[in-house]
DSSP file (Angstrom, degrees, kcal/mol; ACC not computed):
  #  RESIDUE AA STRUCTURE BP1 BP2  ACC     N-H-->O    O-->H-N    N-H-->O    O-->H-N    TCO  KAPPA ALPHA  PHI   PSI    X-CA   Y-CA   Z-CA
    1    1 A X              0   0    0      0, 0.0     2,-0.1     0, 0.0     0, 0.0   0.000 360.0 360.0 360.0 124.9   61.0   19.2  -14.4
    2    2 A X        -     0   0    0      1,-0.1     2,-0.7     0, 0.0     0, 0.0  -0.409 360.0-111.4 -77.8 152.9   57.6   20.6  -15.1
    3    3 A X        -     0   0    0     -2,-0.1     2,-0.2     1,-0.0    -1,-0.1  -0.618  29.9-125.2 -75.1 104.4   56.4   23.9  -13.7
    4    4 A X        -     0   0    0     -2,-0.7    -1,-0.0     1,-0.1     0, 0.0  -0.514  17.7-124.0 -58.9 128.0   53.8   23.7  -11.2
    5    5 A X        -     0   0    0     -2,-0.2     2,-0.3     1,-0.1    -1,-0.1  -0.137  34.4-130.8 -80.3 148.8   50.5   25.7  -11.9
    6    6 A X     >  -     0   0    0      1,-0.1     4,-2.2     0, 0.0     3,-0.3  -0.827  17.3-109.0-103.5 174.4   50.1   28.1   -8.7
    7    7 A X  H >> S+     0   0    0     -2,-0.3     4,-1.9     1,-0.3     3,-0.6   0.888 123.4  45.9 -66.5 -49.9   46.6   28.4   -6.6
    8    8 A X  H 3> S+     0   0    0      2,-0.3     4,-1.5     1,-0.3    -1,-0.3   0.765 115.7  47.9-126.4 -42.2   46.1   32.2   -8.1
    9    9 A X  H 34 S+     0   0    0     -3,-0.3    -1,-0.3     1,-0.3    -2,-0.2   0.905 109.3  53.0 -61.7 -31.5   47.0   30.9  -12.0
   10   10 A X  H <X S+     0   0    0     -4,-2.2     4,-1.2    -3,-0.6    -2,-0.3   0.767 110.7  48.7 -81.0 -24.3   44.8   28.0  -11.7
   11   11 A X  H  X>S+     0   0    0     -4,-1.9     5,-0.7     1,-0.3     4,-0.5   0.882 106.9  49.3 -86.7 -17.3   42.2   30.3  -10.8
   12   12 A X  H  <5S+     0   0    0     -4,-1.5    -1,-0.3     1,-0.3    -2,-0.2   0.582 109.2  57.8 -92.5 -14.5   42.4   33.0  -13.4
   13   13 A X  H  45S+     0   0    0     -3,-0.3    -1,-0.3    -5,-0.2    -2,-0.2   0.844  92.9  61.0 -97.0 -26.6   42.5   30.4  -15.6
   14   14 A X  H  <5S-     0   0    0     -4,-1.2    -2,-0.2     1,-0.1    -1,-0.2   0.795 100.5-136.2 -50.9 -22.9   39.1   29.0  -14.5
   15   15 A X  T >X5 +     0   0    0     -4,-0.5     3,-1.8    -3,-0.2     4,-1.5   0.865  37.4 169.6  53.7  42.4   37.4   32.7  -15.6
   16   16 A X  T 34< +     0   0    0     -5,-0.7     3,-0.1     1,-0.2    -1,-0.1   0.742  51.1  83.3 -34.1 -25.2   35.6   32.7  -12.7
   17   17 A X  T 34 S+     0   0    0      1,-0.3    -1,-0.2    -5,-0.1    -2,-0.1   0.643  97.1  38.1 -62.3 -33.5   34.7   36.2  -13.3
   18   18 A X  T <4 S+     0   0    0     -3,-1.8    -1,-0.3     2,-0.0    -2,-0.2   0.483  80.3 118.4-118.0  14.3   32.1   35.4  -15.3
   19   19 A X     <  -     0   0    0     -4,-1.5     2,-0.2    -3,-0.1    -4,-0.0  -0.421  45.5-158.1 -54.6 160.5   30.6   32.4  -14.0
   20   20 A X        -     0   0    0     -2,-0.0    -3,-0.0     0, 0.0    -2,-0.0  -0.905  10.9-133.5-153.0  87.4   27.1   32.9  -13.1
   21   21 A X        -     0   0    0     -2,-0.2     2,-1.0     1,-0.2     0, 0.0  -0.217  35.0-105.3 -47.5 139.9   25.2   30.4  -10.3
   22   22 A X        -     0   0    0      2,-0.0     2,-0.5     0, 0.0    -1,-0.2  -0.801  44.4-170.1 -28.7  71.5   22.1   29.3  -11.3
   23   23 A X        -     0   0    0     -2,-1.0     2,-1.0    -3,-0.0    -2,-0.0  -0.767  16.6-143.9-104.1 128.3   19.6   31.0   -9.4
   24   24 A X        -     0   0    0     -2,-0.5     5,-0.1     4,-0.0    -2,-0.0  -0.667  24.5-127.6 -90.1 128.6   15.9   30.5   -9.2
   25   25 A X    >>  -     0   0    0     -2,-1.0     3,-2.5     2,-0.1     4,-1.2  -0.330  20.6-116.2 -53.9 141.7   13.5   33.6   -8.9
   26   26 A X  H >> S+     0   0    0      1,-0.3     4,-2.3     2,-0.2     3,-1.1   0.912 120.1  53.1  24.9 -99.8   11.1   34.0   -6.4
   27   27 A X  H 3> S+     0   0    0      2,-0.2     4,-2.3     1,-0.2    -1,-0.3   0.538 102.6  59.9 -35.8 -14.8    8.5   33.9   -9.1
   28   28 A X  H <> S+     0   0    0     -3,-2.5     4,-1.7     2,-0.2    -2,-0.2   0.680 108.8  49.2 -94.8 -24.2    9.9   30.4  -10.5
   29   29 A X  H <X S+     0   0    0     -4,-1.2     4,-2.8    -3,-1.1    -2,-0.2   0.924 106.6  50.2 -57.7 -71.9    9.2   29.2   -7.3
   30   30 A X  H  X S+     0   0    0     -4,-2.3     4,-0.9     2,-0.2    -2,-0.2   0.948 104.7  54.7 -28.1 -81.3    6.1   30.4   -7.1
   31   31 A X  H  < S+     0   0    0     -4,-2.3     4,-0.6     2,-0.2     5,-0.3   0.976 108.8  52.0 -50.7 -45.7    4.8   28.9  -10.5
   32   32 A X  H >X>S+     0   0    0     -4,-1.7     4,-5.2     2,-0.2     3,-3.8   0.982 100.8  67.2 -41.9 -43.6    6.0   25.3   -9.3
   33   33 A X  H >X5S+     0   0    0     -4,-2.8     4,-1.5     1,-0.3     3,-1.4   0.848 108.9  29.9 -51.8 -84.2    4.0   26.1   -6.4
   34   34 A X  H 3<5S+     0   0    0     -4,-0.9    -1,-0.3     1,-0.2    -2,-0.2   0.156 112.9  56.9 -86.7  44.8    0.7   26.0   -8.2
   35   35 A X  H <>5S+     0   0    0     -3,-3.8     4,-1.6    -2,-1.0    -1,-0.2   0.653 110.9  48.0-102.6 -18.7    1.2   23.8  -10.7
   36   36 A X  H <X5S+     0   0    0     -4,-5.2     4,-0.9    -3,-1.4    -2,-0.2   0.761 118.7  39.3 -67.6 -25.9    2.1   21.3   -8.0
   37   37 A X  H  <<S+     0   0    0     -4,-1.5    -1,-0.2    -5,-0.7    -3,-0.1   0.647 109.2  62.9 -93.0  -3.8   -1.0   22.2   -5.9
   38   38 A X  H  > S+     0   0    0     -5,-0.3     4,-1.6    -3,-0.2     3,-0.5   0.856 109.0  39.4 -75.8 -55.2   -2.8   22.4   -9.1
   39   39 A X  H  X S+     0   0    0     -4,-1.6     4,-0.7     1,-0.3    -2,-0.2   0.453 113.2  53.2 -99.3   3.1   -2.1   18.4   -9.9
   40   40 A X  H  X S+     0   0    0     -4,-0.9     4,-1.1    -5,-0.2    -1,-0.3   0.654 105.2  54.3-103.4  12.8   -2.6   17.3   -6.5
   41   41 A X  H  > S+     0   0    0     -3,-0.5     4,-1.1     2,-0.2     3,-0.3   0.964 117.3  42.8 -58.9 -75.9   -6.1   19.1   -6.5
   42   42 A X  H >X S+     0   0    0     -4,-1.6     4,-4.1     1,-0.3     3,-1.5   0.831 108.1  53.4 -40.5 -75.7   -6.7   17.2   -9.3
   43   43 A X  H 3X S+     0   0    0     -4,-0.7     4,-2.0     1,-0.2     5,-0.3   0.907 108.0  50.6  -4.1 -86.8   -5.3   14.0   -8.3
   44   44 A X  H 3X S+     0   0    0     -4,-1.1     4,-0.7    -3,-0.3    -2,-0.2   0.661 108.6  55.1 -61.3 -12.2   -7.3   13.8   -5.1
   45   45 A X  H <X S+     0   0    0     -3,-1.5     4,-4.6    -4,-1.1     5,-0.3   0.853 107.0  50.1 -70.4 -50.8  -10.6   14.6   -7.1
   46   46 A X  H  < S+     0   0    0     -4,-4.1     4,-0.2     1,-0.2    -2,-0.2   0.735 111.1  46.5 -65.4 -20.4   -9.9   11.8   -9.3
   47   47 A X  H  X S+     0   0    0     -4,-2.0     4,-2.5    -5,-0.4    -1,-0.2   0.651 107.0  60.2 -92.3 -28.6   -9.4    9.5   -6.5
   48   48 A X  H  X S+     0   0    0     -4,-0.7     4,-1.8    -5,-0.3     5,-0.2   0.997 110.4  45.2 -47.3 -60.7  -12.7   10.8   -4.7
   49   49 A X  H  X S+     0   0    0     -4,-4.6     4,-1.2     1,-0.2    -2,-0.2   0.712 109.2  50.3 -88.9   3.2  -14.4    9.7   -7.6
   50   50 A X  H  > S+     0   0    0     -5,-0.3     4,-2.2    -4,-0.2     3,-0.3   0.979 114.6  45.8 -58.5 -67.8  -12.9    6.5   -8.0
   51   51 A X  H >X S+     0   0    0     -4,-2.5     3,-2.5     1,-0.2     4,-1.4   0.907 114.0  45.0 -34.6 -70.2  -13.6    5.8   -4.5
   52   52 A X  H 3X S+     0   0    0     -4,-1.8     4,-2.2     1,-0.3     5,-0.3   0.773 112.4  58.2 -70.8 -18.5  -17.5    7.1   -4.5
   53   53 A X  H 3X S+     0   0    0     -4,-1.2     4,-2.2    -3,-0.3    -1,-0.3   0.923 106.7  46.3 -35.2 -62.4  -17.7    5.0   -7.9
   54   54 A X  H << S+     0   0    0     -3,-2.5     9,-0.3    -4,-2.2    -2,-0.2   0.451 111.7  48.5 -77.5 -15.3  -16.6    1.8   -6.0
   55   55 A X  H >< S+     0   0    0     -4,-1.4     3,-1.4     2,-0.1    -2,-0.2   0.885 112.8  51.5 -98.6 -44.6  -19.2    2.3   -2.9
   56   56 A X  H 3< S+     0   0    0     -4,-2.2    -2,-0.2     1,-0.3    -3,-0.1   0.949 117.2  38.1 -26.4 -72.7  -21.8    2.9   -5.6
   57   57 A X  T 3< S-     0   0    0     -4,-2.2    -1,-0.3    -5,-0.3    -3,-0.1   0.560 105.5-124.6 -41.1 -24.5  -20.7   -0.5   -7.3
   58   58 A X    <   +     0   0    0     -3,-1.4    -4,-0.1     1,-0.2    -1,-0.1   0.077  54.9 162.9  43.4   3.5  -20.2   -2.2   -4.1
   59   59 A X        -     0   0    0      1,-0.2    -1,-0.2    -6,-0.1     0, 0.0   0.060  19.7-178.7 -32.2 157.7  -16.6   -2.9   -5.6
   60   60 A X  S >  S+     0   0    0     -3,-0.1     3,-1.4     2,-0.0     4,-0.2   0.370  77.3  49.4-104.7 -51.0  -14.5   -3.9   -2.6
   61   61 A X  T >> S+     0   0    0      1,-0.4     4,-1.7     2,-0.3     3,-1.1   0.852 115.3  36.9 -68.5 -37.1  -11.5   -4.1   -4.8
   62   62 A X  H 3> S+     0   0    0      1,-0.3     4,-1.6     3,-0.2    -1,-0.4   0.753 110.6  55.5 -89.5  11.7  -11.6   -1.6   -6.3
   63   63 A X  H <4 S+     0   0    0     -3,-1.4    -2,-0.3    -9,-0.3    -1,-0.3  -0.086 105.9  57.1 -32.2  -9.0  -12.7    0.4   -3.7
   64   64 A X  H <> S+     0   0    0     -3,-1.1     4,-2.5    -4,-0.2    -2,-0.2   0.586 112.8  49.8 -87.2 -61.1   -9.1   -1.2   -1.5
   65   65 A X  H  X S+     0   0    0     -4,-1.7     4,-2.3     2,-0.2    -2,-0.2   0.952 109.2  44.1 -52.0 -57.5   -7.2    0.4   -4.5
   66   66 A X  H  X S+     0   0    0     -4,-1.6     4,-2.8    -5,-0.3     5,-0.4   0.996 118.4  47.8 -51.7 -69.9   -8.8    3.8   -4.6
   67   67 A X  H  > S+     0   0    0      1,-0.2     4,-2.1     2,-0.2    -1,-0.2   0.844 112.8  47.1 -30.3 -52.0   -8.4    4.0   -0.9
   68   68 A X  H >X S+     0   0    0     -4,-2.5     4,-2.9     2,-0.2     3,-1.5   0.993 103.7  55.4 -43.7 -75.5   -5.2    3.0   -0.9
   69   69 A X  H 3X S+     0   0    0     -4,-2.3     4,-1.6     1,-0.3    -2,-0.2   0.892 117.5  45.1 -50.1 -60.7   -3.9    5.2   -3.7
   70   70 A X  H 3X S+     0   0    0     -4,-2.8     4,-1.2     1,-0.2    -1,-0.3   0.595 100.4  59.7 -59.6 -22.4   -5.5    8.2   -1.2
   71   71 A X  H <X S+     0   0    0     -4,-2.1     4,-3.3    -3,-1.5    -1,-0.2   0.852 110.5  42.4 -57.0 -52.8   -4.4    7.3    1.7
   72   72 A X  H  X S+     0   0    0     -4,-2.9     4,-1.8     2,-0.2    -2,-0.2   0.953 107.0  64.3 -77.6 -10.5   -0.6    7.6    0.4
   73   73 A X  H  X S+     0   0    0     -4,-1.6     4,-1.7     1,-0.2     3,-0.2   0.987 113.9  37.8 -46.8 -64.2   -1.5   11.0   -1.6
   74   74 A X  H  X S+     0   0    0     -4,-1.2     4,-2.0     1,-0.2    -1,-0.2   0.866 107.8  53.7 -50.1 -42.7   -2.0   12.0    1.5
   75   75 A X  H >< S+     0   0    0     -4,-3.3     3,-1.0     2,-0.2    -1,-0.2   0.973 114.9  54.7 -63.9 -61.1    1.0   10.1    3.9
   76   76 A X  H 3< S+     0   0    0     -4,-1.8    -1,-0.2     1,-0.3    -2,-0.2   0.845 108.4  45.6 -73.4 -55.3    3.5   11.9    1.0
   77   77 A X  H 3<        0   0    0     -4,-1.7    -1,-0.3     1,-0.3    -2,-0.2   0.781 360.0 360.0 -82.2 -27.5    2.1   15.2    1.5
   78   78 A X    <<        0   0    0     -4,-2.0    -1,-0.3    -3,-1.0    -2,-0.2   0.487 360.0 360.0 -84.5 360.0    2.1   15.3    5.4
C-alpha cells in the first residue's frame, strides 16, 4: 500500500518559500501608459490626415474608410 503524501509534506516540497509573484511596479505601469497614449496620439493624427486628404481629393471612399477607421479608434477608447 502506498504512503499517502500529507497536505504540510506536499507543501514543503513545493518550496514555496521562495517563490516570488510577479509583480508589476508602479513605474512599469506608468511607461505602458505613455507609450500607449503615445501610439494612439499618433494613430489619430494619421487618420486626421487621411481623412482631410480624402475631402481635398473629393475621395468618398476613401474618405468612408478613414472615417470609419476613426470613428472605432474612438468607440475602443471610450
Amino acid at each position: 500500500m502506498k504512503k499517502r503524501k500529507t497536505y504540510s509534506e506536499i507543501m514543503k516540497s513545493r518550496d514555496t518559500k521562495n517563490f516570488k509573484a510577479p509583480r508589476e511596479s508602479v513605474l512599469d505601469i506608468y511607461i505602458q501608459m505613455i507609450i500607449d497614449e503615445s501610439l494612439f496620439k499618433r494613430r489619430k493624427e494619421l487618420l486626421e490626415t487621411r481623412v482631410n486628404e480624402a475631402i481635398d481629393s473629393k475621395n468618398e471612399g476613401l474618405f468612408m474608410e478613414a472615417s470609419a477607421e476613426y470613428r472605432k479608434l474612438f468607440n475602443k477608447t471610450s
